[in-house]
C-alpha positions in Angstrom: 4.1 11.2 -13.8 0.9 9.8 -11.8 1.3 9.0 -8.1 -1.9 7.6 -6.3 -3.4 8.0 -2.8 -6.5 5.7 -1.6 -9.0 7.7 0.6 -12.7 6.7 1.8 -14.4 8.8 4.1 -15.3 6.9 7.3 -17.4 7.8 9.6 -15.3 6.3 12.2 -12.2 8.6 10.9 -12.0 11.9 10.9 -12.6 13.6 7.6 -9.6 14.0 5.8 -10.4 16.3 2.9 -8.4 19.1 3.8 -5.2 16.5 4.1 -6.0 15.3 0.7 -5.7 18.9 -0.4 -2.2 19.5 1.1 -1.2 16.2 -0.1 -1.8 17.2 -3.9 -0.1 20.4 -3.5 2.6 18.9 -1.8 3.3 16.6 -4.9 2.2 18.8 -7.6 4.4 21.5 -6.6 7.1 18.6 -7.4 6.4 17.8 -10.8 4.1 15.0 -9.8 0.4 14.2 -11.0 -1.5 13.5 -8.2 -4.6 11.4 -8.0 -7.3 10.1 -5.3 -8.4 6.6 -5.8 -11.4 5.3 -3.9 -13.9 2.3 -3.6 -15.3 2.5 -6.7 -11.8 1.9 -8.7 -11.1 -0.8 -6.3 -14.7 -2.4 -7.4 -13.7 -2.8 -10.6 -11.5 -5.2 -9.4 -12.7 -8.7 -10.9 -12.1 -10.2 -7.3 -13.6 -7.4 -5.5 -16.0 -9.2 -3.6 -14.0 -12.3 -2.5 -10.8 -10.1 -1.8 -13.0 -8.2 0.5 -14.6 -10.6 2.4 -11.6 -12.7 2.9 -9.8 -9.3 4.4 -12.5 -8.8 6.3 -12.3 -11.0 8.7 -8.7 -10.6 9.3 -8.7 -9.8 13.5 -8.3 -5.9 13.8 -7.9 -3.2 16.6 -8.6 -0.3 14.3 -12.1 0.4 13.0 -12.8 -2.8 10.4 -13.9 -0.4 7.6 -10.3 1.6 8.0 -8.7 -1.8 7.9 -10.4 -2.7 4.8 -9.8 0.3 3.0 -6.1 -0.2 3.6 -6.6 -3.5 1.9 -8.9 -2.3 -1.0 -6.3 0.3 -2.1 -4.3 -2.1 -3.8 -7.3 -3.8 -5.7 -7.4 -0.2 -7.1 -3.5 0.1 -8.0 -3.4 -3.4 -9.1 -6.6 -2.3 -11.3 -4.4 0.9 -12.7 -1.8 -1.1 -13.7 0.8 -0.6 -10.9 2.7 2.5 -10.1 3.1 4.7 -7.4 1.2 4.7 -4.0 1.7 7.1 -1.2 -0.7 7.2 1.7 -2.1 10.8 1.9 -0.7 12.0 5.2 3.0 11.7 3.4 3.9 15.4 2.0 6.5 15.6 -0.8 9.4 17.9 0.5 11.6 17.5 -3.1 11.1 14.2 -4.3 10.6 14.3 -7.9 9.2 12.2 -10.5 11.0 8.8 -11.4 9.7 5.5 -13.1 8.5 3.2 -10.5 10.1 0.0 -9.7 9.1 -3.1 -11.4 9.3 -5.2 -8.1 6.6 -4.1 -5.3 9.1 -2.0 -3.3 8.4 -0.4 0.1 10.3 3.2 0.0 10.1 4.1 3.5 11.5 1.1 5.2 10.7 -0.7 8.2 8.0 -2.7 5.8 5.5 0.3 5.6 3.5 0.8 2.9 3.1 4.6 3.0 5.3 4.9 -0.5 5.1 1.8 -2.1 5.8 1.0 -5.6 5.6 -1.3 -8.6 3.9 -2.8 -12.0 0.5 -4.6 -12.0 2.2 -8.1 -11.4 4.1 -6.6 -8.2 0.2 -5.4 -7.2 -0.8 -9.0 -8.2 1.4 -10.8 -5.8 0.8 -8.7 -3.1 -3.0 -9.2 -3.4 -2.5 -13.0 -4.0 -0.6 -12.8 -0.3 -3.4 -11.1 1.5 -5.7 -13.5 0.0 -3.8 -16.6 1.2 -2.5 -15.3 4.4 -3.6 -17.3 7.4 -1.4 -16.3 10.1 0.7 -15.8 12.7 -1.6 -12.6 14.0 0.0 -9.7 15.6 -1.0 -8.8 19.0 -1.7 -5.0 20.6 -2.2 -5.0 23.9 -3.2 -8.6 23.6 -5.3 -8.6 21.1 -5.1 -9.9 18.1 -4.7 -8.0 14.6 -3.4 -8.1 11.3 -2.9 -5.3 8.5 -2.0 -5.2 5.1 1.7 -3.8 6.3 2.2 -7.1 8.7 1.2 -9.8 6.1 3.7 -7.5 4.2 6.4 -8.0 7.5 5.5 -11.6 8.4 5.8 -12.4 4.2 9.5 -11.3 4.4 9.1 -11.7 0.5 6.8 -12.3 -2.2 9.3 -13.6 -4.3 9.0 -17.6 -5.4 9.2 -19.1 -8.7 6.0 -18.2 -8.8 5.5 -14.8 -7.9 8.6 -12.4 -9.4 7.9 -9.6 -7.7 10.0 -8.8 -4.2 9.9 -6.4 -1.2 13.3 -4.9 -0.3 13.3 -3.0 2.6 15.4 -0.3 3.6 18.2 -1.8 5.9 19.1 -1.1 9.3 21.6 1.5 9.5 20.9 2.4 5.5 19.7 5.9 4.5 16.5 5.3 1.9 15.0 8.3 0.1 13.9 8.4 -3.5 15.6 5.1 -4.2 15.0 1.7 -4.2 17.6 -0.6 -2.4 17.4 -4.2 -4.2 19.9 -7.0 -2.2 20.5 -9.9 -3.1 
């Protein structure tokens, strides 16, 4: 089974190669497939270049271009079809292959997207929330910012009659590892 990573060298970032390599051990060794994604699967995205200007200007204390390939990443898993996403800095320590869940589901909690998964129309609705997302901003030591994992935060849910897919956090107290908590 595939799991995904989105990487861009920036030159604001420090490079991240070796990382990468770690990270594909790490998941291999656990009966995972592991792939790097990059731009150039997010720009075959049909709405590429409007996704990316409207997430560029999104108010940002991080370098912009980091920002924006946080953002890009799911063009490119949206692009694939859905599945798994796990940011490369996350090492697998046991965590075997299962099917993803249908809904876009955050697996580490506290509405992070380091191991995030779901089908193409869980992808879908995230990207349709970026896209539309006007506010409130975060603020870091007062100024202001937004990221892919806040619009995720200040959304609560993706879920309207509209949109079927859902987030479901990990709740407070709740021990999350491998599976996905759906409430009610």
């Amino acid at each position: 089974m595939r799991v995904y990573t989105y990487y861009e060298p920036l030159k604001e970032m420090q490079d991240s190669t070796y990382l990468i390599e770690l990270w594909k051990q790490s998941w291999n060794r656990n009966g995972w497939d592991p792939i790097v994604l990059d731009e150039r699967r997010a720009k075959e995205h049909p709405q590429f270049e409007h996704y990316l200007k409207t997430v560029s200007q999104f108010p940002t204390v991080n370098p912009k271009n980091y920002e924006a390939a946080c953002f890009k990443r799911w063009l490119a898993m949206e692009k694939l079809g859905g599945g798994w996403l796990v940011d490369y800095d996350v090492m697998n320590y046991g965590f075997k292959p299962v099917k993803h869940a249908d809904k876009l589901t955050l697996h580490a909690g506290d509405w992070c997207p380091c191991v995030t998964s779901g089908n193409q129309g869980a992808f879908s609705s995230a990207i349709a929330a970026f896209q539309s997302y006007h506010g409130p901003w975060e603020t870091y030591p007062g100024n202001p910012h937004i990221s892919d994992q806040d619009i995720l935060k200040n959304r609560r849910s993706l879920s309207t009659s509209s949109h079927p897919a859902s987030i479901f956090p990990c709740p407070a107290g709740a021990t999350c590892s491998s599976s996905t908590i759906q409430m009610g």
